[in-house]
C-alpha positions as CSV (number, residue, x, y, z in Angstrom):
1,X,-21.1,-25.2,-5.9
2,X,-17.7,-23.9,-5.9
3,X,-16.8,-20.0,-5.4
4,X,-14.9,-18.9,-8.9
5,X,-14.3,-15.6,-8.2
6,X,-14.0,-13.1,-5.4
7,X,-14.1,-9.3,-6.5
8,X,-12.9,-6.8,-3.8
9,X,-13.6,-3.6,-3.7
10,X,-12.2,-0.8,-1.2
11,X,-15.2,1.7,-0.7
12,X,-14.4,5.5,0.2
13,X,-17.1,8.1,-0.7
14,X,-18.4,6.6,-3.4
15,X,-22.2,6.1,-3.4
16,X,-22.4,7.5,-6.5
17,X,-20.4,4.9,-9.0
18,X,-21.4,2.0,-6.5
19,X,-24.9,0.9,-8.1
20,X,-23.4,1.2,-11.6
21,X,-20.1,-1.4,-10.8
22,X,-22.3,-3.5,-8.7
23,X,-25.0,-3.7,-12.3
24,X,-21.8,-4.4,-14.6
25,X,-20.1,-6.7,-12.2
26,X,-23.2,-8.3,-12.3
27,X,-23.6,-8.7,-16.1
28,X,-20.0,-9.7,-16.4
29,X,-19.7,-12.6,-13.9
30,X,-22.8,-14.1,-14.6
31,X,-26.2,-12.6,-13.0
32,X,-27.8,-12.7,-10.0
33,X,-28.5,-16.1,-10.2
34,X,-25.3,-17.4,-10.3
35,X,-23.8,-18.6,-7.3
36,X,-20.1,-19.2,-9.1
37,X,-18.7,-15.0,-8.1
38,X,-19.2,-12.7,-4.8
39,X,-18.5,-9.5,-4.6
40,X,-17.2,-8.2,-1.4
41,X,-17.2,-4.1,-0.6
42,X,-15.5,-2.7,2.0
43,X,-16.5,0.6,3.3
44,X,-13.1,1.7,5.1
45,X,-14.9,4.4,7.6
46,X,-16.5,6.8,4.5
47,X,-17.2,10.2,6.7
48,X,-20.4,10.4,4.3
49,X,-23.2,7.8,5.2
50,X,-24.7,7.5,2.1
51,X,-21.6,4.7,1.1
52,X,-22.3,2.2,3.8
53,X,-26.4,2.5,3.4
54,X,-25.6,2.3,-0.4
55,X,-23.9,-1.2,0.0
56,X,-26.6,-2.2,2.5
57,X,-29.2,-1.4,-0.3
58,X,-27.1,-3.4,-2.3
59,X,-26.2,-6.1,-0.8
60,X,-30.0,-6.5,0.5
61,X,-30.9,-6.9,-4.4
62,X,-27.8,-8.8,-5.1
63,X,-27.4,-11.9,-3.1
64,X,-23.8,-12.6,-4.0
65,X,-22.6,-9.0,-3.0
66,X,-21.6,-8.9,1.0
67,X,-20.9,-5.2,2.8
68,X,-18.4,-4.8,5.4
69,X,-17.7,-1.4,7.5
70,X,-14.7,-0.5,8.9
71,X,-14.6,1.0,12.9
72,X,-11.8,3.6,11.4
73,X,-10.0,4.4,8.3
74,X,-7.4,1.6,7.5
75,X,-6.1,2.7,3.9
76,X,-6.8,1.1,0.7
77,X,-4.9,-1.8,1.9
78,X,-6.3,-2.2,4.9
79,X,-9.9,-2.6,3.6
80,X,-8.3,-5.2,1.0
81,X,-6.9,-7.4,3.5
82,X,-10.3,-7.4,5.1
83,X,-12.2,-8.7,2.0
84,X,-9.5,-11.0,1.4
85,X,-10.0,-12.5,5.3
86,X,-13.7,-12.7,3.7
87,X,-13.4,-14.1,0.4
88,X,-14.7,-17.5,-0.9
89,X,-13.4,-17.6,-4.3
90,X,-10.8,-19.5,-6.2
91,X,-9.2,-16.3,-7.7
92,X,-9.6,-12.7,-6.4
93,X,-9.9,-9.8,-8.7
94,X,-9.0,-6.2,-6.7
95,X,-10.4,-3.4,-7.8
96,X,-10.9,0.6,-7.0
97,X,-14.6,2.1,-6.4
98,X,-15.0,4.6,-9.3
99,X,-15.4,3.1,-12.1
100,X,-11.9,3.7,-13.9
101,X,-11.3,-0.5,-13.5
102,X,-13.4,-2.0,-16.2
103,X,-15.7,-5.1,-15.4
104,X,-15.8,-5.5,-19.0
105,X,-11.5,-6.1,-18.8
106,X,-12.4,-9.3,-16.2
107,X,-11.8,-11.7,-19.3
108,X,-8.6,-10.3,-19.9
109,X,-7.3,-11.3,-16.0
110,X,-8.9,-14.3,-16.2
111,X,-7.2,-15.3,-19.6
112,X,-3.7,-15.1,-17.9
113,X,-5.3,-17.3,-14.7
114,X,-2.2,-19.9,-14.5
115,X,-0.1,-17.1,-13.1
116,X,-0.3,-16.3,-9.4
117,X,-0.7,-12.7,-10.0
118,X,-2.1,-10.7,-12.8
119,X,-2.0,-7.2,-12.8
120,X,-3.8,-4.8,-15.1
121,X,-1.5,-1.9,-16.8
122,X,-3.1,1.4,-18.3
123,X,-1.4,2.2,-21.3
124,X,-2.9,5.7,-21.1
125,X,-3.2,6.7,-17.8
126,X,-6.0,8.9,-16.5
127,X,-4.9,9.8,-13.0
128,X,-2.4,12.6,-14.2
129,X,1.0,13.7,-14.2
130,X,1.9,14.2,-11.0
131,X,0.3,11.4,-9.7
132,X,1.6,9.3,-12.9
133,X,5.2,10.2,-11.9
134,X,4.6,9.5,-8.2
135,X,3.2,6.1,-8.8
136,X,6.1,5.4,-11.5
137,X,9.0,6.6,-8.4
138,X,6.9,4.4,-6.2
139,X,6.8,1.2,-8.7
140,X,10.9,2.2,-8.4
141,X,11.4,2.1,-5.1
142,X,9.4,-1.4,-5.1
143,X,11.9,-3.0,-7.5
144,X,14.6,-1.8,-5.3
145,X,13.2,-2.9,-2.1
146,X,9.4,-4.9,-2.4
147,X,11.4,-7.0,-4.8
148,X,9.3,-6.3,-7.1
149,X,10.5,-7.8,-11.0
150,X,12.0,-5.0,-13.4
151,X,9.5,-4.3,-15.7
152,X,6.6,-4.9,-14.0
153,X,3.9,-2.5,-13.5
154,X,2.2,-2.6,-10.0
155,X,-1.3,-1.4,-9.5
156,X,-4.5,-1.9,-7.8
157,X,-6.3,-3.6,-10.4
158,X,-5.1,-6.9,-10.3
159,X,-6.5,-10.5,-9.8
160,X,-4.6,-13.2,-7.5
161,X,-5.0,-16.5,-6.9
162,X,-6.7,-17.5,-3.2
163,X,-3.4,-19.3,-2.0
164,X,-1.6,-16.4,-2.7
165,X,-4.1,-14.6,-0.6
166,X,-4.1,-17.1,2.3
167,X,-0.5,-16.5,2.7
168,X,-0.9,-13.0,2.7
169,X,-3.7,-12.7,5.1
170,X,-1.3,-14.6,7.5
171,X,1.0,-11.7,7.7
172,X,-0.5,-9.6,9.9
173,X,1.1,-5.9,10.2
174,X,-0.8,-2.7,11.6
175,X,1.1,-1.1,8.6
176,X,0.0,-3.0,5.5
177,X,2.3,-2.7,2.3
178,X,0.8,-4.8,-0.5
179,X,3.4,-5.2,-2.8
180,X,6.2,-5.9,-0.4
181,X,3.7,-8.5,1.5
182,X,2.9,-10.1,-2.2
183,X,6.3,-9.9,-3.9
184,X,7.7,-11.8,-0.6
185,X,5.5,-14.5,-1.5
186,X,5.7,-14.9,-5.2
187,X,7.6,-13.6,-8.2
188,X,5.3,-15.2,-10.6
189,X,3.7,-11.9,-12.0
190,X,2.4,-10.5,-15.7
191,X,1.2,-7.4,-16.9
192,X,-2.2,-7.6,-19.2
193,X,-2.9,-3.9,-20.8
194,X,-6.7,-2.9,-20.6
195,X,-8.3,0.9,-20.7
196,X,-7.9,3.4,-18.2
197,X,-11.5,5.3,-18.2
198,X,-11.9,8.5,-16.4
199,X,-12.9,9.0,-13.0
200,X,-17.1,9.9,-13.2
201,X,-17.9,11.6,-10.2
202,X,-15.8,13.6,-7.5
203,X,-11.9,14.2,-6.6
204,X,-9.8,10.9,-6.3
205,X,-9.4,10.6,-2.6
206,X,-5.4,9.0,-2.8
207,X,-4.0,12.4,-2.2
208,X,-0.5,12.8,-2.0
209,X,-0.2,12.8,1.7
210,X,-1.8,9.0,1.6
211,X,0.4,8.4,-0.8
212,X,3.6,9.5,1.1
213,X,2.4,7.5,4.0
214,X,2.1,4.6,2.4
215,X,5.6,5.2,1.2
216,X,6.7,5.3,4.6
217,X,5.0,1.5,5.2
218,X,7.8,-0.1,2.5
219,X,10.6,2.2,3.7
220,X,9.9,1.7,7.8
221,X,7.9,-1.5,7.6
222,X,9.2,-3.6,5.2
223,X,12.5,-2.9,4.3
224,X,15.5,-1.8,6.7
225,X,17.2,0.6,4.4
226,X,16.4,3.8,6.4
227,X,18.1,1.9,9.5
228,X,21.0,0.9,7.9
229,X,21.1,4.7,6.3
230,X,21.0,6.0,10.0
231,X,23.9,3.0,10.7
232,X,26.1,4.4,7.7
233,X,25.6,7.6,8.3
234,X,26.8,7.2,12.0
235,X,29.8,5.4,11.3
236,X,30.7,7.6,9.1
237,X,30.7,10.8,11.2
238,X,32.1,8.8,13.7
239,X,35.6,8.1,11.6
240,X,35.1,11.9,10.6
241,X,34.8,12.8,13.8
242,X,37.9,10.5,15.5
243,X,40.2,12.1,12.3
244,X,39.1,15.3,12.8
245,X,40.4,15.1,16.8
246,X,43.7,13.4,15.4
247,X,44.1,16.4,13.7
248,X,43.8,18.9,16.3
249,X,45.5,16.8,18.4
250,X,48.1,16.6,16.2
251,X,48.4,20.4,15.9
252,X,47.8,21.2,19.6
253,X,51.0,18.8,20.3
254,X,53.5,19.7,17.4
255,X,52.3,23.3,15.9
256,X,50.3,25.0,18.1
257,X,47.0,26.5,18.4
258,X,46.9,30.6,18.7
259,X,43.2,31.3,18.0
260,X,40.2,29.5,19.8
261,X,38.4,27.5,16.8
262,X,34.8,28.8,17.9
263,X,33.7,28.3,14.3
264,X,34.7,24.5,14.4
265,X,33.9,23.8,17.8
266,X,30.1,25.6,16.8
267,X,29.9,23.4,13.1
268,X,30.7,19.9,14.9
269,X,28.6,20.5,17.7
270,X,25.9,21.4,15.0
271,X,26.5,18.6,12.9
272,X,27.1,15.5,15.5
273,X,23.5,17.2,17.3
274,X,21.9,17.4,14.1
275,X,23.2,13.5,13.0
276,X,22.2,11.9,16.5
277,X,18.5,13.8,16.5
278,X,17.5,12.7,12.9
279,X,19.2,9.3,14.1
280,X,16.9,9.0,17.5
281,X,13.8,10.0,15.8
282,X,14.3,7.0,13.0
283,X,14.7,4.8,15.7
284,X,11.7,6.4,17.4
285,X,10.0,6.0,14.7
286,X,10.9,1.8,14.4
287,X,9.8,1.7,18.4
288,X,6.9,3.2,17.8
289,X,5.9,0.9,15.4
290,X,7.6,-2.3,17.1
291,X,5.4,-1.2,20.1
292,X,1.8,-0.9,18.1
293,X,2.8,-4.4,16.3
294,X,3.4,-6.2,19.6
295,X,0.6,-4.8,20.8
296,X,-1.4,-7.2,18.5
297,X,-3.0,-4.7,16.4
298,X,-5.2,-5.6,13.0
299,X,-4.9,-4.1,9.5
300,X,-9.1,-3.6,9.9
301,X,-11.4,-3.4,12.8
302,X,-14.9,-4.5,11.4
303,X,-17.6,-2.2,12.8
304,X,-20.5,-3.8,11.5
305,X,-21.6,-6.1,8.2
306,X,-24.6,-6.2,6.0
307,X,-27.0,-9.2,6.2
């Protein structure tokens, strides 16, 4: 029989909510029976044990559910790409581990199935303000340069259909961005509103420094605006620069200079040093990361993989 759907689910200290998604999953896709859904959890290097031996228990009752452990922390997207290397299914649906993604909302993805992506948006958001307002200056900054379409709300409940994934999978970076890597594939995209329940047990674990980093992965990565920023910014203290010594040229040769411009001589120095050291660690920065992609690395090193 044909694989319908493909659920994915990125696994970080989670043990706890894991038997409870698994149960609902379970009840929602069809039963244990049913060969037509898998569900795929990726534990992306959980410091506590208990995650991975949870999935193993797991995947060792439910015959549809497959366990995966990464060799080192990846990122959310990391672990995604791996159970998207993995998955079977016509459509995947993308989902987070504690329970604040609804099972119950599958019907509503599934409903809007003819698009190529179909993303779930929380009218009431339960993650907070700070990390609301982050997460709405970073759904910004991909419109401006993921290409992602006005309006839309980008999150990590979503469900996309297997060619879409296929594509994506072929992309291989060290530094994953997923909306970037999706939006430079399609533009087809809706919104579908479902609930936003709150987290059950623990801290989320996206903290702000993740969330920063994976920031840096659409400005460095996937986008050249920070080069071209160092390129404008160079040009332009370079015409400052070449008027400012027209200038004291100009004085030296028809007016005269009777005091020693310390304080000029000090502020240029300053402020060409400063420009050219913020401009060689950038491209530091872009070697360092040209260097680690020709180097073949993957998004996800599997360490092992249940049964």
């Amino acid at each position: 029989m044909n694989m319908d759907y493909s659920v994915i689910i990125p696994v970080y200290n989670s043990s706890r909510s894991l038997p409870e998604l698994a149960a609902r999953i379970d009840a929602q896709l069809g039963g244990k029976e049913s060969s037509g859904f898998e569900i795929i959890m990726v534990d992306d290097a959980s410091p506590d044990e208990s995650s991975w031996e949870t999935i193993k228990t797991l995947a060792a009752r439910y015959p549809f559910l497959k366990g995966y452990r990464l060799l080192r922390n990846e990122g959310k997207n990391g672990a995604l790409i791996c159970g998207m290397d993995h998955a079977k299914g016509d459509y995947l649906i993308l989902m987070d581990d504690d329970l604040q993604h609804r099972p119950e909302d599958f019907p509503v993805l599934i409903k809007e199935g003819e698009h190529d992506l179909v993303i779930a948006r929380f009218p009431e958001n339960r993650n907070g303000r700070v990390k609301d307002w982050l997460s709405r200056m970073k759904g910004k900054l991909d419109e401006r340069f993921a290409g992602k379409p006005e309006g839309l709300r980008f999150g990590p409940f979503m469900m996309m259909k297997k060619e879409i994934a296929n594509e994506l999978c072929k992309l291989r970076t060290p530094f994953p961005y997923l909306p970037a890597m999706l939006f430079s594939l399609t533009r087809d995209a809706v919104n579908v509103s479902v609930p936003h329940d709150k987290r059950r047990h623990g801290r989320s674990q996206f903290t702000l420094y993740k969330m920063l980093k994976l920031m840096s992965n659409l400005l460095i990565n996937n986008t050249s605006v920070m080069l071209r920023t160092v390129s404008v910014a160079g040009i332009a203290f370079s015409i400052l620069s070449f008027l400012l010594a027209l200038y004291f040229l100009y004085k030296k040769i028809f007016v005269g200079i009777h005091v020693a411009g310390w304080a000029t001589l000090v502020i240029l120095v300053l402020l060409i040093g400063g420009i050219t050291l913020f401009s060689l660690g950038i491209i530091g920065e872009y070697l360092l990361r040209i260097i680690k992609a020709l180097e073949h690395r993957s998004a996800y090193v599997i360490r092992e993989e249940t049964a």
